[in-house]
Structures are given as C-alpha cells and as structure tokens.
C-alpha positions in Angstrom: 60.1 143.8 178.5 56.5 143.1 180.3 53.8 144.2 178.1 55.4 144.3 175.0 54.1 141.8 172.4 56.1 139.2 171.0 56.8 139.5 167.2 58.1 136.9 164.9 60.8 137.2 162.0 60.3 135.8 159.1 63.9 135.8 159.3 63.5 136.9 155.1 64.2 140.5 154.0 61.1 142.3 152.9 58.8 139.7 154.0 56.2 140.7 157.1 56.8 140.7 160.6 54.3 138.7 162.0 53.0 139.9 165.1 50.3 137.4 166.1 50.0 133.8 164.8 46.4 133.2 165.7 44.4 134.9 164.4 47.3 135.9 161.8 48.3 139.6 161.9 51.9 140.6 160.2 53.1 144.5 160.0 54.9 145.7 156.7 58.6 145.8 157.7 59.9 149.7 158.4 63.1 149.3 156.4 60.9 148.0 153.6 58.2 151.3 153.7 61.3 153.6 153.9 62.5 152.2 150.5 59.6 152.5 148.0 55.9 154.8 147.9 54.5 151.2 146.8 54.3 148.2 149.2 54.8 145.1 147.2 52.6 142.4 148.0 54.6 139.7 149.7 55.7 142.6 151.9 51.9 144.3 152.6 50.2 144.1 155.9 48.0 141.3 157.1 45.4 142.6 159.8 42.8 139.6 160.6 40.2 139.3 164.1 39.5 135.4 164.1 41.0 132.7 162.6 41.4 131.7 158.9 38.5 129.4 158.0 39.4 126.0 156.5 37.2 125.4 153.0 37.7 123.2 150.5 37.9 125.2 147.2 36.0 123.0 145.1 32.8 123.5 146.9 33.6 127.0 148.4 31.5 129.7 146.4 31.2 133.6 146.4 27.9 135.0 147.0 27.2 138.5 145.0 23.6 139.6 146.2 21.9 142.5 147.1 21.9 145.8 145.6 23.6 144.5 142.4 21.4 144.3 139.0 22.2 140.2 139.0 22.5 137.7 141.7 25.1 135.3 141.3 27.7 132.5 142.7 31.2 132.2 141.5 33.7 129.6 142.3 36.9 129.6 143.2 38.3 128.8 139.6 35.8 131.3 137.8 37.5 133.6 140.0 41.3 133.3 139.4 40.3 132.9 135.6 39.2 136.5 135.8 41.3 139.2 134.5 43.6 141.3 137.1 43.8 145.4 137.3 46.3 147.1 138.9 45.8 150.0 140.7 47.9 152.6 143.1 46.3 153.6 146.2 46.8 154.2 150.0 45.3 152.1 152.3 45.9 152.0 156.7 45.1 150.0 158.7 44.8 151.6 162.5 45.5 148.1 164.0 48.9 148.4 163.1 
C-alpha cells in the first residue's frame, strides 16, 4: 500500500513490533495490550529521534547537576549496583 510504513516482526510473541530501525522506534504489540493493564518490559514501547550513541561503558559517566543539593558523576557500574523500585503507572507516547 503507498504511504504506509513498513513494520518489522520480531517474528516472537509479545516482543515489539519495530517500526523504524534507524533511529529505533518499536510499538507494544495490540494482542499483547489487550491481555494485561501492565506492559511488561520486553514488550513496552521504544520511541527514539536520532540514533543510539555508541559509548564505551567504562568511561561513560552520568552527570547530576543543577538544582540538586550535590553535584555528582556516577558510572555505569555505580549505577546497576543501585537498588531497583517498582512502580505502576501510565505512560503514552503520542508518537505511537
């Protein structure tokens, strides 16, 4: 059909359709959002407007700054070593 955009299959039930390779953008399957209130997260939507940057994760460093009480860098590592929280919430995205 002309006009219509070209999606890919993951060919795996549950996981994204991805719409765009570069830069990246997958939709949440509809059979998986008519299933379950809660998305699970190798099924949630990926919505990105340039490319993934390439870093190397031993230099790469997260910069907190601004209105915070203390500036600071974290690492990667220091990062995943935190501890995780989950929470329920509803999130949209209106390129989708």
């Amino acid at each position: 059909m002309k006009g219509a955009r070209k999606t890919f299959s993951s060919g795996r039930k549950g996981l994204p359709v991805v719409l765009e390779r570069r830069p990246y953008n997958a939709e949440t399957p509809m059979d998986t959002i008519a299933t379950s209130d809660i998305t699970a997260n190798r099924s949630f939507y990926v919505r990105n407007h340039f490319s993934i940057p390439k870093v190397d994760p031993s230099r790469w460093r997260l910069k907190v700054s601004g209105d915070v009480e203390r500036p600071l860098r974290l690492s990667l590592p220091s990062i995943m070593r935190m501890r995780t929280k989950t929470v329920v919430t509803t999130m949209e995205c209106a390129g989708n």
